[in-house]
N, CA, C and O atoms as a MOPAC input file, in Angstrom:
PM7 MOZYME 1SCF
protein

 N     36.51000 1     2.58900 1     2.41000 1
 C     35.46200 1     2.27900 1     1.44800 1
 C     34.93600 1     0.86200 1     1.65800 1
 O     33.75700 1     0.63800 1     1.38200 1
 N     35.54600 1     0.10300 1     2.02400 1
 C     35.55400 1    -1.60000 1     2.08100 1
 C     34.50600 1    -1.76800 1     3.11700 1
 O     33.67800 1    -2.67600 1     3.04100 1
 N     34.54100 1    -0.58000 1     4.44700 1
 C     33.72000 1    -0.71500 1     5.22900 1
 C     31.99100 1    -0.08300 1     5.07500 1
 O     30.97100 1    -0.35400 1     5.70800 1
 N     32.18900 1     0.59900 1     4.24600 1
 C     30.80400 1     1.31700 1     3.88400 1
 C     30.13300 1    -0.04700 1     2.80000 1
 O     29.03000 1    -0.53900 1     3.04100 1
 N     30.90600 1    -0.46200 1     1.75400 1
 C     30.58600 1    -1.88400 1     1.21100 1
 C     30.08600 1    -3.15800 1     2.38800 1
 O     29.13100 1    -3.91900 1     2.22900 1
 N     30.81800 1    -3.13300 1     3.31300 1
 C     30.48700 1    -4.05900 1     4.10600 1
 C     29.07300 1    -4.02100 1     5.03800 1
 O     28.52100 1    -4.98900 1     5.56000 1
 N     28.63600 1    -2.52500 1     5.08600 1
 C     27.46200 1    -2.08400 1     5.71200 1
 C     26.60700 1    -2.79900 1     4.82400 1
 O     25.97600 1    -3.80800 1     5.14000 1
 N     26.60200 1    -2.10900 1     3.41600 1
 C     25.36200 1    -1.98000 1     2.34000 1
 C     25.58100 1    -3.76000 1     2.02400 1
 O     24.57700 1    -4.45700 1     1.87700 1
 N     26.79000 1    -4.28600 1     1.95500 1
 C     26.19600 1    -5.90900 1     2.20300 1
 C     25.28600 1    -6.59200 1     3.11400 1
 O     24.85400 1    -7.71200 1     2.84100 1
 N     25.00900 1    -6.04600 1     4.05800 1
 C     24.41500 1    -6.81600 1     5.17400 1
 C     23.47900 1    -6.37100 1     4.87300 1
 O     22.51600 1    -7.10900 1     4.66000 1
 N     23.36600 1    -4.87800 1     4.72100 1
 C     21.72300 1    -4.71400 1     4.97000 1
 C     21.06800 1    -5.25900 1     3.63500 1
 O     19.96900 1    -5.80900 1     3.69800 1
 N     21.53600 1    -5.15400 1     2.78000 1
 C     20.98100 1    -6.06200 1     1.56200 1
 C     20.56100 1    -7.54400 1     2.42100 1
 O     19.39800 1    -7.80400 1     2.73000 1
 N     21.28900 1    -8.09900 1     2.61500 1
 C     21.07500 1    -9.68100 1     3.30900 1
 C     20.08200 1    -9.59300 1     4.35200 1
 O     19.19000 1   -10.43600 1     4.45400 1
 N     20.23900 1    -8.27800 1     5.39000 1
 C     18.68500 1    -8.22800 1     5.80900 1
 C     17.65500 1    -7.83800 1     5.72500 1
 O     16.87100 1    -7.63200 1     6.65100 1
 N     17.40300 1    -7.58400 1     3.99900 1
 C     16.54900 1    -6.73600 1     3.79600 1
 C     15.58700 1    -8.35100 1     3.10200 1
 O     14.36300 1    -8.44900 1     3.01900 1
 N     16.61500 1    -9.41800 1     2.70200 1
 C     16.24200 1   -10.91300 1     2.07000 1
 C     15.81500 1   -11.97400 1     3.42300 1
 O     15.34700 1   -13.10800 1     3.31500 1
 N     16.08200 1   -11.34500 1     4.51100 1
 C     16.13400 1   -12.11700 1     6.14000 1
 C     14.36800 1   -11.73800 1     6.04600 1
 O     13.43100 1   -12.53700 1     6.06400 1
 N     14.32500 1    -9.86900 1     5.91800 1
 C     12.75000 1    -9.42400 1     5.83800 1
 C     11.83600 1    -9.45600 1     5.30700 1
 O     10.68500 1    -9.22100 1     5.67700 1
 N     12.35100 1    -9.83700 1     4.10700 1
 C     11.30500 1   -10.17700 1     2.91300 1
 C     10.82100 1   -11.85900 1     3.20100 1
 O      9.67100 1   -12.27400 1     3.05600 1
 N     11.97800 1   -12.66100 1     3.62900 1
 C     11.26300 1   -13.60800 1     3.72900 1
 C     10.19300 1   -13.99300 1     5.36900 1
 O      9.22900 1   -14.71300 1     5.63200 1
 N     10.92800 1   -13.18800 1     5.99800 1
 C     10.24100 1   -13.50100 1     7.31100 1
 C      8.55100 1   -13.06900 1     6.91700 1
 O      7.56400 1   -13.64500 1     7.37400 1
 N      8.54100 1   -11.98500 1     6.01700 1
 C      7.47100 1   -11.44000 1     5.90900 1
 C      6.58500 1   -11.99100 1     5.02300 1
 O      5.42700 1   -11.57900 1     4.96000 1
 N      7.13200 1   -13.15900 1     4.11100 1
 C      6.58700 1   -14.15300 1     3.15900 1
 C      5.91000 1   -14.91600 1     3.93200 1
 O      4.68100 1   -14.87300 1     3.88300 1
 N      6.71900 1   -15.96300 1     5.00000 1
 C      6.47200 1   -16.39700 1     5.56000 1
 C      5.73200 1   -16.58200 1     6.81000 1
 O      5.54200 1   -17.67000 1     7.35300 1
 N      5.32900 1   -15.44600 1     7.22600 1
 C      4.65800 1   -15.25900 1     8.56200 1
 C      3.63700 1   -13.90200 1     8.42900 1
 O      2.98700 1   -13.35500 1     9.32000 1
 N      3.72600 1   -13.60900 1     7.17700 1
 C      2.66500 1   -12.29100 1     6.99900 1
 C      2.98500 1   -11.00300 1     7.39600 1
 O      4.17100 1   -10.67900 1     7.43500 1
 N      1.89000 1   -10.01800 1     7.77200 1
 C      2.18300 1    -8.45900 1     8.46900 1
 C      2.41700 1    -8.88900 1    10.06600 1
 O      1.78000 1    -9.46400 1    10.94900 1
 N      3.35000 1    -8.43800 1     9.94500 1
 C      3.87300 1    -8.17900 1    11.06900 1
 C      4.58900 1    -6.47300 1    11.98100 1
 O      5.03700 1    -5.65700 1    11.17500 1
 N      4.65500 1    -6.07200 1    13.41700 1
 C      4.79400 1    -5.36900 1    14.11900 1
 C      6.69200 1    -4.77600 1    13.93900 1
 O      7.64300 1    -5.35800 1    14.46200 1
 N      6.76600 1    -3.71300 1    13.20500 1
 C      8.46500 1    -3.84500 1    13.36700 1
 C      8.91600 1    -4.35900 1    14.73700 1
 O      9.92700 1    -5.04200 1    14.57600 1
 N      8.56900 1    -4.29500 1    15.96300 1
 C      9.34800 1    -4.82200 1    17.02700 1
 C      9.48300 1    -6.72200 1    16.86000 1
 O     10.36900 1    -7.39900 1    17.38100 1
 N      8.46300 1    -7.18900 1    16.08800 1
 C      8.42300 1    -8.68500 1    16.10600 1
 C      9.31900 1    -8.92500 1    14.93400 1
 O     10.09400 1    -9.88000 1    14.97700 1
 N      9.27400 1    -8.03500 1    13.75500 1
 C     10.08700 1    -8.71500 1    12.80200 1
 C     11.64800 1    -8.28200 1    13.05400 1
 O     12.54700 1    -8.81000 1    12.40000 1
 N     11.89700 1    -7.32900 1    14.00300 1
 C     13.00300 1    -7.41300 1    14.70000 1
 C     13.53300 1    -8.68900 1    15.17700 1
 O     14.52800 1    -9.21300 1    14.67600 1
 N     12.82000 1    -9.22300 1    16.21200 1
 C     12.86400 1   -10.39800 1    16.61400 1
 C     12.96700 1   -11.54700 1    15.63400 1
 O     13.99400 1   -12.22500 1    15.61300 1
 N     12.05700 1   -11.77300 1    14.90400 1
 C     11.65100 1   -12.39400 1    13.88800 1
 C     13.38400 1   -12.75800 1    12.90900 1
 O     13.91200 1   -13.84800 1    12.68800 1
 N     13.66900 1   -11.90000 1    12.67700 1
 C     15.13000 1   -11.64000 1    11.39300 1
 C     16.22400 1   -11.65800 1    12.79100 1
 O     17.24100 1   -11.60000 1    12.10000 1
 N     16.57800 1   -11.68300 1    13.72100 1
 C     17.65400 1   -11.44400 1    14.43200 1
 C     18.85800 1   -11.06000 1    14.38900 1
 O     19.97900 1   -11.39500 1    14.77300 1
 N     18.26600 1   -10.16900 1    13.74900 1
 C     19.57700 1    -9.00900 1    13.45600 1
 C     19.64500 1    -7.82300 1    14.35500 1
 O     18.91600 1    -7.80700 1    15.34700 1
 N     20.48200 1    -6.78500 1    14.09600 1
 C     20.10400 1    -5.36100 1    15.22100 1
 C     19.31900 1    -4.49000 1    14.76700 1
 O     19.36700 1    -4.07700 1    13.60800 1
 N     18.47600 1    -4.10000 1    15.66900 1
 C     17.41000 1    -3.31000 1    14.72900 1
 C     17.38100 1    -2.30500 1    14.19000 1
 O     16.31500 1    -2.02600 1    13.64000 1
 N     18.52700 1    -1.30500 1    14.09800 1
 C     18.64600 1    -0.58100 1    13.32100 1
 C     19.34200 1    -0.70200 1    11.88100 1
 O     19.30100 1     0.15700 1    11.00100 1
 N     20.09000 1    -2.13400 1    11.81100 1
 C     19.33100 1    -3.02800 1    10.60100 1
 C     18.67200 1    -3.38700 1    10.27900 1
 O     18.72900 1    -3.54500 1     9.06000 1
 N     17.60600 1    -3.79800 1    10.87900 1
 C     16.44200 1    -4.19000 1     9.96000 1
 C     15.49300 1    -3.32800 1     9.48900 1
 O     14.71600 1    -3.42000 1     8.53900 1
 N     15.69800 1    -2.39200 1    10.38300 1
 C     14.89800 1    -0.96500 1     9.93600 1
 C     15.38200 1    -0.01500 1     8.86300 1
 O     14.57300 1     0.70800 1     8.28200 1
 N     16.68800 1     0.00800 1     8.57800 1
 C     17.47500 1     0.00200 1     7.25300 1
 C     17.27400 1    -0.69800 1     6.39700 1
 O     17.43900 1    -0.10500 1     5.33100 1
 N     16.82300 1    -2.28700 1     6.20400 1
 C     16.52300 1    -3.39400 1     5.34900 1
 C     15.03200 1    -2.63200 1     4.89300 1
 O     14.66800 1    -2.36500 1     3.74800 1
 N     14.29000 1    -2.37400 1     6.21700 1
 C     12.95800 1    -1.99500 1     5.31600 1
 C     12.79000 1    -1.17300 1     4.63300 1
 O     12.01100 1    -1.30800 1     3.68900 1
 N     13.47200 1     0.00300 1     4.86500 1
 C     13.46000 1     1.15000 1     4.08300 1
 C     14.16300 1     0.67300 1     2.69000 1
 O     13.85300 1     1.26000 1     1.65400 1
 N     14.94700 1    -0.20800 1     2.67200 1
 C     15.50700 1    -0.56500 1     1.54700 1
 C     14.54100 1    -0.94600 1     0.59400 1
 O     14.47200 1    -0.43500 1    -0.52300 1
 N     13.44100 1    -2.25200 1     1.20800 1
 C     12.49200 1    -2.71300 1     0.35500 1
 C     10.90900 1    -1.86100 1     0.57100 1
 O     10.03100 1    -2.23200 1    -0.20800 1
 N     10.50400 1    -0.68100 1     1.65000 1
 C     10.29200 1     0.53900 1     1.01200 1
 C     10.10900 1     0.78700 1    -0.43000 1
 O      9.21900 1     0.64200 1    -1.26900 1
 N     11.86700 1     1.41400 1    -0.34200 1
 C     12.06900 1     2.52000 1    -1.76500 1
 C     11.67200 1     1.57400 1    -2.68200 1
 O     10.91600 1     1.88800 1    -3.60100 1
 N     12.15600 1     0.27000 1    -2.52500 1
 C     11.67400 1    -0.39200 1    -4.06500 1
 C     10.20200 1    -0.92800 1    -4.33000 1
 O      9.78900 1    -1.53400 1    -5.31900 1
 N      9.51800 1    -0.53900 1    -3.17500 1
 C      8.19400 1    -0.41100 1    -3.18400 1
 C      7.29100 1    -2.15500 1    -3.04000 1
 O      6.32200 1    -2.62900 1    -3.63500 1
 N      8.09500 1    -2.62300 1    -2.08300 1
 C      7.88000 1    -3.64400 1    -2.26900 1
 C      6.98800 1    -3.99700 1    -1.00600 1
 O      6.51000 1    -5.12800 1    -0.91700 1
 N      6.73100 1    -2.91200 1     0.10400 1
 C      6.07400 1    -3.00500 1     1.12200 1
 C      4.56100 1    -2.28900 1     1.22600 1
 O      4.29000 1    -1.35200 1     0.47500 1
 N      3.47300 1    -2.85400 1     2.32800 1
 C      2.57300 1    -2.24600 1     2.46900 1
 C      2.56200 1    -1.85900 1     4.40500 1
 O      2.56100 1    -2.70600 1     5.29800 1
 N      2.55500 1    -0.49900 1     4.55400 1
 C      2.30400 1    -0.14600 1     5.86400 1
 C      0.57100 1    -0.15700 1     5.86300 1
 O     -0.38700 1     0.07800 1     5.12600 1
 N      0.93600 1    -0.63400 1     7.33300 1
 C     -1.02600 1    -0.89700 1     7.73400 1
 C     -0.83600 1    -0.23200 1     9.22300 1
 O      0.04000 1    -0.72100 1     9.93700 1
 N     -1.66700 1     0.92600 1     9.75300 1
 C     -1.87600 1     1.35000 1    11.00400 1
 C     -2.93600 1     0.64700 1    11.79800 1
 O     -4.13200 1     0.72600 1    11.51800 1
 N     -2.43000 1    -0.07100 1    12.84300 1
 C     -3.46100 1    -0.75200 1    13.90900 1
 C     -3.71300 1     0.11900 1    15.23900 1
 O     -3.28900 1    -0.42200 1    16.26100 1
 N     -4.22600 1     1.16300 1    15.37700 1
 C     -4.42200 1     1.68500 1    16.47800 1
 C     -2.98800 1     2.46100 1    16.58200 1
 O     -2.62300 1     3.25700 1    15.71700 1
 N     -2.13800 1     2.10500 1    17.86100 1
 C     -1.39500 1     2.66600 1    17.94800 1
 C      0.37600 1     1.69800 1    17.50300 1
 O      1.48400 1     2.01800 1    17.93400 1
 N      0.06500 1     0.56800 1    16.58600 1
 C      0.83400 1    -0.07900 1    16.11500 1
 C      1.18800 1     0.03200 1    14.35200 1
 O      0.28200 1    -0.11100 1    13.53100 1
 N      2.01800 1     0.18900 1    14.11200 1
 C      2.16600 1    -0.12500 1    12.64100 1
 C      2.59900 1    -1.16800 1    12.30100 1
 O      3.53800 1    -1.56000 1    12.99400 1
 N      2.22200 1    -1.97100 1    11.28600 1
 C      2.18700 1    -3.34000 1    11.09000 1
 C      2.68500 1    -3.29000 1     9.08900 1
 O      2.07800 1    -2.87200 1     8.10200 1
 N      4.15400 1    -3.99600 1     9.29400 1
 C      4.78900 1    -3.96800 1     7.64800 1
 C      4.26000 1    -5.01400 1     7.01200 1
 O      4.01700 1    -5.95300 1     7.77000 1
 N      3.89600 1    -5.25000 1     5.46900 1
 C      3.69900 1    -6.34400 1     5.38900 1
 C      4.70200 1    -6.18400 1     3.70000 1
 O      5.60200 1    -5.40900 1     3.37900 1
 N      3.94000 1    -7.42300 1     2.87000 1
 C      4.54700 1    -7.47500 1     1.94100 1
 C      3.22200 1    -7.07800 1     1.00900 1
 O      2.02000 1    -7.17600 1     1.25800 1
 N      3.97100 1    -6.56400 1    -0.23100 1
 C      2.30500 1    -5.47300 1    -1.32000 1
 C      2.15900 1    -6.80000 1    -1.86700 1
 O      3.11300 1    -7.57300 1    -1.95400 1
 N      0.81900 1    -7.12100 1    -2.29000 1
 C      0.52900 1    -8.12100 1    -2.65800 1
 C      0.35100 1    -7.53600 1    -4.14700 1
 O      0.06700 1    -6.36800 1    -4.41100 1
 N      0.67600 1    -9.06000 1    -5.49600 1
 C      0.81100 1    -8.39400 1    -6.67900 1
 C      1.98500 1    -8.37600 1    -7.05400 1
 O      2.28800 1    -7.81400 1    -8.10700 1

């Protein structure tokens, strides 16, 4: 159990790595805010879905890029 706690800790912490990268530097490309948060990316892609569900994101389609940002408001 300690280890499933230890998952949902981090990704909480990188879901606060994403929110701010995304404060700070705007919409961005999931491959950059990969980079961006330097974490593994199937954490941070867990972090987003986290702040997702709580609806705290706006997806924007650029051609053939999707670009996360933060919902303004």
């Amino acid at each position: 159990m300690a280890a499933a706690e230890d998952h949902i800790a981090r990704i909480g912490l990188t879901a606060g790595a994403v929110w701010h990268a995304l404060y700070d530097q705007g919409a961005m490309s999931l491959s950059r805010l990969v980079k961006e948060v330097g974490r593994p990316r199937d954490e941070v892609l867990q972090a987003v879905g986290w702040l997702a569900r709580e609806n705290k994101l706006a997806f924007q389609d650029h051609g053939r890029t999707r670009k996360v940002a933060l919902k303004e408001g």
